[in-house]
mmCIF file of the C-alpha atoms, coordinates in Angstrom:
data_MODEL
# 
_entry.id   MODEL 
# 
loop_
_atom_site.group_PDB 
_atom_site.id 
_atom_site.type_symbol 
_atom_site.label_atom_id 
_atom_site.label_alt_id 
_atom_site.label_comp_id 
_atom_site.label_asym_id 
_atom_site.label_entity_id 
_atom_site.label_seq_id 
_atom_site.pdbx_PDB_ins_code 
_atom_site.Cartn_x 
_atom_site.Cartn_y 
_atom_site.Cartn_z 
_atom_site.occupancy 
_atom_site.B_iso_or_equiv 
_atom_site.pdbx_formal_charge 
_atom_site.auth_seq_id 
_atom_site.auth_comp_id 
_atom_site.auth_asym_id 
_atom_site.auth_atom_id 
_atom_site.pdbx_PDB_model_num 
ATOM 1   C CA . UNK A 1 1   ? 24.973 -89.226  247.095 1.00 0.00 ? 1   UNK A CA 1 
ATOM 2   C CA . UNK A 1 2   ? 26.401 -89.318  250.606 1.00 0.00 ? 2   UNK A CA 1 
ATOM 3   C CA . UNK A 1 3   ? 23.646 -92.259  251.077 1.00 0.00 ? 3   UNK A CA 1 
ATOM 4   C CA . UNK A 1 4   ? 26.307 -95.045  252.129 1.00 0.00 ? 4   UNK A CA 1 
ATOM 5   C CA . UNK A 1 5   ? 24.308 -96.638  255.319 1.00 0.00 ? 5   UNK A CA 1 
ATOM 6   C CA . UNK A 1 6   ? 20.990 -96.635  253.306 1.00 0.00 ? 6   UNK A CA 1 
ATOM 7   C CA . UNK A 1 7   ? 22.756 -98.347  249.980 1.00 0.00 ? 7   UNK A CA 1 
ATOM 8   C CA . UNK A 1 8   ? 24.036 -100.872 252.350 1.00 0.00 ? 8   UNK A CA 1 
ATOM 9   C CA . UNK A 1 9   ? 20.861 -102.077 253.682 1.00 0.00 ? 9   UNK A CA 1 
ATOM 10  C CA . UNK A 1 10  ? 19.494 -101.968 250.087 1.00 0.00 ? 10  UNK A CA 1 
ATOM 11  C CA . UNK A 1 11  ? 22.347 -104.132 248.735 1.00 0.00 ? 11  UNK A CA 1 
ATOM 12  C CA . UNK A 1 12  ? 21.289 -106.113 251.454 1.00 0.00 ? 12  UNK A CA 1 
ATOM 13  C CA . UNK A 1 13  ? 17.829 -106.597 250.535 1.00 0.00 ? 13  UNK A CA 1 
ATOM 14  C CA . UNK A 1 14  ? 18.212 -107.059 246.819 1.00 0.00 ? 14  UNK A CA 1 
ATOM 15  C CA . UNK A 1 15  ? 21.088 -109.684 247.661 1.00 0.00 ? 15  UNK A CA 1 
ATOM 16  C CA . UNK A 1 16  ? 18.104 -111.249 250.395 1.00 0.00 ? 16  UNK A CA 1 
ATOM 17  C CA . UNK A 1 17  ? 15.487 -111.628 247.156 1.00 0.00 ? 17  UNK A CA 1 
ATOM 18  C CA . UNK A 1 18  ? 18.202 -112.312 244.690 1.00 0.00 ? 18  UNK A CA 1 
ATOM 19  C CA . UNK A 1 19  ? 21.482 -113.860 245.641 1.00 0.00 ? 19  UNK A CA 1 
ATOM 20  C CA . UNK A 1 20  ? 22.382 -115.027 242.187 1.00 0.00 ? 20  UNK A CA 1 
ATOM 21  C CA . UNK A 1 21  ? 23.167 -111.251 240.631 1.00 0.00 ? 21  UNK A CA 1 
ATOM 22  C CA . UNK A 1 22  ? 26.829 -110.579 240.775 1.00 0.00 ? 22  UNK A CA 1 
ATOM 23  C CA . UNK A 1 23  ? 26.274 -106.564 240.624 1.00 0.00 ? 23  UNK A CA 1 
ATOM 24  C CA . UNK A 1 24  ? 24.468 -106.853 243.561 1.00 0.00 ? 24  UNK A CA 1 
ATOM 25  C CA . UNK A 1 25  ? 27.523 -108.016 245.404 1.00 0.00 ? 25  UNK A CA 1 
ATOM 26  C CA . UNK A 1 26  ? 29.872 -105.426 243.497 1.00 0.00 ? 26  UNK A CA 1 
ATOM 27  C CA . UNK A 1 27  ? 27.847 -102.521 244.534 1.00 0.00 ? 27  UNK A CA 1 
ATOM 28  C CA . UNK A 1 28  ? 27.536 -103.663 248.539 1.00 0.00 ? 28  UNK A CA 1 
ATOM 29  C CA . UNK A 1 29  ? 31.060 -104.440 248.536 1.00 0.00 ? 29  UNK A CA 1 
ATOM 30  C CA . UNK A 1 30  ? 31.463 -100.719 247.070 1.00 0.00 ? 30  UNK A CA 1 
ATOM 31  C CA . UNK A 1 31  ? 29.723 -98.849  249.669 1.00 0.00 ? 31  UNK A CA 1 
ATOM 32  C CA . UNK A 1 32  ? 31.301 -100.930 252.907 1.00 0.00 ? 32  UNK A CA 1 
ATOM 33  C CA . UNK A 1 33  ? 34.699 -100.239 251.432 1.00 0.00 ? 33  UNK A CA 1 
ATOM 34  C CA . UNK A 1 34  ? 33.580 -96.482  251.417 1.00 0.00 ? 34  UNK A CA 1 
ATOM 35  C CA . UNK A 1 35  ? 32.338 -96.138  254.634 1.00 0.00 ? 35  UNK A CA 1 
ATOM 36  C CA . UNK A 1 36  ? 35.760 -98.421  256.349 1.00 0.00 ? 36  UNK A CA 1 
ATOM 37  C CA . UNK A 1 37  ? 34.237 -101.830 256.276 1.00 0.00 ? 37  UNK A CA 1 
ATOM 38  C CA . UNK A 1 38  ? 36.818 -103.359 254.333 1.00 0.00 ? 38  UNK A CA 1 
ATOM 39  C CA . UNK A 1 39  ? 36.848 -106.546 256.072 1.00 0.00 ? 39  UNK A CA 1 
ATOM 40  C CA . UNK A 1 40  ? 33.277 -107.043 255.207 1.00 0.00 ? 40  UNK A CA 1 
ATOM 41  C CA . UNK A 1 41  ? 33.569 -105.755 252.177 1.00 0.00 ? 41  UNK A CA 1 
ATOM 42  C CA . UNK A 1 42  ? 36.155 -108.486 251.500 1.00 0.00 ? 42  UNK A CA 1 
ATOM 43  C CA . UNK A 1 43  ? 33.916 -111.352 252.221 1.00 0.00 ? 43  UNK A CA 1 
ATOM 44  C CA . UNK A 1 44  ? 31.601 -110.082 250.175 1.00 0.00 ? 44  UNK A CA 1 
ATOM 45  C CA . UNK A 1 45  ? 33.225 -109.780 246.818 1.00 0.00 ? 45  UNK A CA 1 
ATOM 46  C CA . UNK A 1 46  ? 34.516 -112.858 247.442 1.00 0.00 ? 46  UNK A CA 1 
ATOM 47  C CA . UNK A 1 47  ? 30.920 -114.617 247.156 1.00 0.00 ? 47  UNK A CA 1 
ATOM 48  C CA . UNK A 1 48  ? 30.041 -112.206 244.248 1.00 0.00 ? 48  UNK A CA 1 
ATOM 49  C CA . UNK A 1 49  ? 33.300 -113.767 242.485 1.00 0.00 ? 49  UNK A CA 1 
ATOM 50  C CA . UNK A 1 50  ? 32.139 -117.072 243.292 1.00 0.00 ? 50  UNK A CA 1 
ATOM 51  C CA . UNK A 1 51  ? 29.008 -115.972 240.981 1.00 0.00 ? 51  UNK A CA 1 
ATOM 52  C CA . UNK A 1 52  ? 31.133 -114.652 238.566 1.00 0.00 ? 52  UNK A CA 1 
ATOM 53  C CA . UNK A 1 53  ? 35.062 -115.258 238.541 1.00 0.00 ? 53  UNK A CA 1 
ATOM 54  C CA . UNK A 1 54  ? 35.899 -113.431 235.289 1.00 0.00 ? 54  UNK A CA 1 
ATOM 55  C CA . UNK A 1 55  ? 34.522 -109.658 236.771 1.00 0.00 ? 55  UNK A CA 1 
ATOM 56  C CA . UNK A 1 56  ? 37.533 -107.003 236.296 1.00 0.00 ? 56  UNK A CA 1 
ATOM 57  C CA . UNK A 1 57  ? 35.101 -105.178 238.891 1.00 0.00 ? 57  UNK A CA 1 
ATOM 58  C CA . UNK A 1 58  ? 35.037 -107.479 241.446 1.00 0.00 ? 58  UNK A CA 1 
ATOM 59  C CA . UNK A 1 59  ? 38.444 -108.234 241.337 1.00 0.00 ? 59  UNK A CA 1 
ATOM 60  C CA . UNK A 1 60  ? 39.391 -104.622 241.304 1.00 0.00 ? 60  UNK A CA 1 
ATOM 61  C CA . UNK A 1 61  ? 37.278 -104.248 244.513 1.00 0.00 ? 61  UNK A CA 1 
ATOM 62  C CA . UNK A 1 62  ? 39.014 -107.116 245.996 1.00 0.00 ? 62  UNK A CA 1 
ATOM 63  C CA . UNK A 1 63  ? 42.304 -105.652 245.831 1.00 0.00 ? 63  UNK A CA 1 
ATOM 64  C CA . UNK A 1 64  ? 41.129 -102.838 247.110 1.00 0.00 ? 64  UNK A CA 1 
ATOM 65  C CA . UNK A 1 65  ? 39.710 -104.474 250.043 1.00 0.00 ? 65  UNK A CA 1 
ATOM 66  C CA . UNK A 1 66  ? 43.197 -105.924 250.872 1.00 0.00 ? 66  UNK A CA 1 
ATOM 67  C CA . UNK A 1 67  ? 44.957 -102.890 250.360 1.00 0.00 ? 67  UNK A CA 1 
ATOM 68  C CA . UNK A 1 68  ? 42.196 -101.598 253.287 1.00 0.00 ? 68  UNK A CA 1 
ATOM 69  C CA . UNK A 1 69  ? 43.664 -104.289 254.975 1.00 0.00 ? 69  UNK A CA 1 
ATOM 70  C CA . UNK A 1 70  ? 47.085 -103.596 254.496 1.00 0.00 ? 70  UNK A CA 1 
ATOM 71  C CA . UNK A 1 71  ? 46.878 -107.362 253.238 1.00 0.00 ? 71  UNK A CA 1 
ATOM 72  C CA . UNK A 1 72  ? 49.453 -106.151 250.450 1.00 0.00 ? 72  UNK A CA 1 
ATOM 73  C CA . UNK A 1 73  ? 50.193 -109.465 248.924 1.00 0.00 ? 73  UNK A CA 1 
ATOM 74  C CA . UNK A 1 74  ? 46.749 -110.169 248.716 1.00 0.00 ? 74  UNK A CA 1 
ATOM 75  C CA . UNK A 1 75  ? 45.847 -107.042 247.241 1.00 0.00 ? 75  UNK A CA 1 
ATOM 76  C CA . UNK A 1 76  ? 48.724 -107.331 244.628 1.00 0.00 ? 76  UNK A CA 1 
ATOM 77  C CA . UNK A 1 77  ? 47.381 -110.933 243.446 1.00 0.00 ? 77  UNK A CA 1 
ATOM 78  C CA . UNK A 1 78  ? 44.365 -109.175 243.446 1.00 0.00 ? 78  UNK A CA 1 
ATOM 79  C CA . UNK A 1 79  ? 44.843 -106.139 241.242 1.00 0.00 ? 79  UNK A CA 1 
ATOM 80  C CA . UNK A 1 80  ? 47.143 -108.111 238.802 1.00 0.00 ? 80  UNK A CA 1 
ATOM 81  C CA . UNK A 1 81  ? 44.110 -110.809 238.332 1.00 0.00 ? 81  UNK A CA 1 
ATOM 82  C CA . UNK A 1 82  ? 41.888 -107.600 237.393 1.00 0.00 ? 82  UNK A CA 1 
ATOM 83  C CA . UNK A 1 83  ? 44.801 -106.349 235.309 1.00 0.00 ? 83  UNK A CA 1 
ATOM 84  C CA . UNK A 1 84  ? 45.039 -109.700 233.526 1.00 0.00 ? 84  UNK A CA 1 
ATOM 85  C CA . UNK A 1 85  ? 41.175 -109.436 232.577 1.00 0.00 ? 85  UNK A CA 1 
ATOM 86  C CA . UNK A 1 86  ? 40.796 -106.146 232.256 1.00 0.00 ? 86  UNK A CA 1 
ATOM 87  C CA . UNK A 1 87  ? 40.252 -104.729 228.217 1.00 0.00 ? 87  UNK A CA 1 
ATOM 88  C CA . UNK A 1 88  ? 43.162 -102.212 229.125 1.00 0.00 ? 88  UNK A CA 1 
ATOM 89  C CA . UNK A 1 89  ? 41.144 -100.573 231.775 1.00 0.00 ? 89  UNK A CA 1 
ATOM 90  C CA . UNK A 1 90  ? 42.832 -97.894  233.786 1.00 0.00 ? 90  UNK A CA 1 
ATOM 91  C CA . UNK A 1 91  ? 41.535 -98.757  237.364 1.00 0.00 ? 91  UNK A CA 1 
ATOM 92  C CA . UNK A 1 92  ? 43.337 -101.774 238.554 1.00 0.00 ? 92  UNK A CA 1 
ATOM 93  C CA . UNK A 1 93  ? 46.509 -100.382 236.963 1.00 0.00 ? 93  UNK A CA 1 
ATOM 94  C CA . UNK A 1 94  ? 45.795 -97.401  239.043 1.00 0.00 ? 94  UNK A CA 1 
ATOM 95  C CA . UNK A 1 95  ? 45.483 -99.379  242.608 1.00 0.00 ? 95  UNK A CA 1 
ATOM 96  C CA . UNK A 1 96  ? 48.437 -101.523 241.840 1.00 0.00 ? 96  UNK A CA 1 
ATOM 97  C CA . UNK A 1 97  ? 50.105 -98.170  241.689 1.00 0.00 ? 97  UNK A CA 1 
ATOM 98  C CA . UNK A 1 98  ? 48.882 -97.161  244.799 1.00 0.00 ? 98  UNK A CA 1 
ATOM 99  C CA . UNK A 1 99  ? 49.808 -100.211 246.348 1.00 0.00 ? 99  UNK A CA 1 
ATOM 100 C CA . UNK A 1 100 ? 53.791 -100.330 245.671 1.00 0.00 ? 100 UNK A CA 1 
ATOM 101 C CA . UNK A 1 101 ? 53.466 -96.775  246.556 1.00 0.00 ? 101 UNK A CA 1 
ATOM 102 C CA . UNK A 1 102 ? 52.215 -97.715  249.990 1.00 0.00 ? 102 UNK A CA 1 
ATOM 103 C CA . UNK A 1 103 ? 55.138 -100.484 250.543 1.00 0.00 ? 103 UNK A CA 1 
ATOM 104 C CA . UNK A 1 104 ? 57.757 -98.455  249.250 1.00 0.00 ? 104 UNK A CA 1 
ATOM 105 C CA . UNK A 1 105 ? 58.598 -99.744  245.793 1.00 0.00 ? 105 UNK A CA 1 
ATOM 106 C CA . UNK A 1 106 ? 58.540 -96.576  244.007 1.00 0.00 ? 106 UNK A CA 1 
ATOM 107 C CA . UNK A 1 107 ? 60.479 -98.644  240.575 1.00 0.00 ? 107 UNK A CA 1 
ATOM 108 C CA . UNK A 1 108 ? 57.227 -100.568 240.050 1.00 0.00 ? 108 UNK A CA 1 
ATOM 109 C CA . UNK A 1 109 ? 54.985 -97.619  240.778 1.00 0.00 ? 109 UNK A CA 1 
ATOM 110 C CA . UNK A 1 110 ? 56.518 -95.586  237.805 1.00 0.00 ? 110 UNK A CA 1 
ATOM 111 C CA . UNK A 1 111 ? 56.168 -98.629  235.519 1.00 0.00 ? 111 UNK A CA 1 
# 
């Protein structure tokens, strides 16, 4: 809703009275990535995995957050862990994708 700075600060807060609620990281993570705080973003996820390391979500954010980075290997370890727990969700499959598209390896892109 074009709110990013204010969801920040809220994530913020509920992850201040709460810091046990792995959504709560997912969602923070979410909005820094969208407005180009993807090293922050980053760090976050990677507490909210610490919460909960099976989360397609969170691991889909955290490839995300590396392909910000242009941390590509990263990302790809990433987006295949998502893959890898994902119920045949599209997402990750979609930002692996992007990510040999980025570095150039157009054969794995297609597949």
């Amino acid at each position: 809703m074009g709110q990013g700075t204010n969801s920040i600060a809220f994530m913020k807060r509920a992850i201040e009275l709460n810091d046990q609620i792995p959504v709560y990281y997912l969602n923070l993570a979410t909005s820094l990535i969208e407005q180009k705080k993807a090293s922050e973003a980053k760090q976050v996820i990677e507490h909210g995995l610490q919460i909960d390391p099976k989360s397609v979500l969170a691991w889909n954010v955290l490839g995300v957050s590396h392909l910000e980075l242009a941390n590509y290997p990263a990302a790809e370890e990433a987006l295949k862990r998502a893959a890898e727990l994902s119920d045949g969700s599209a997402e990750p499959a979609c930002n692996l994708c992007q990510l040999y598209f980025k570095t150039g390896d157009l054969d794995a892109s297609l597949r």
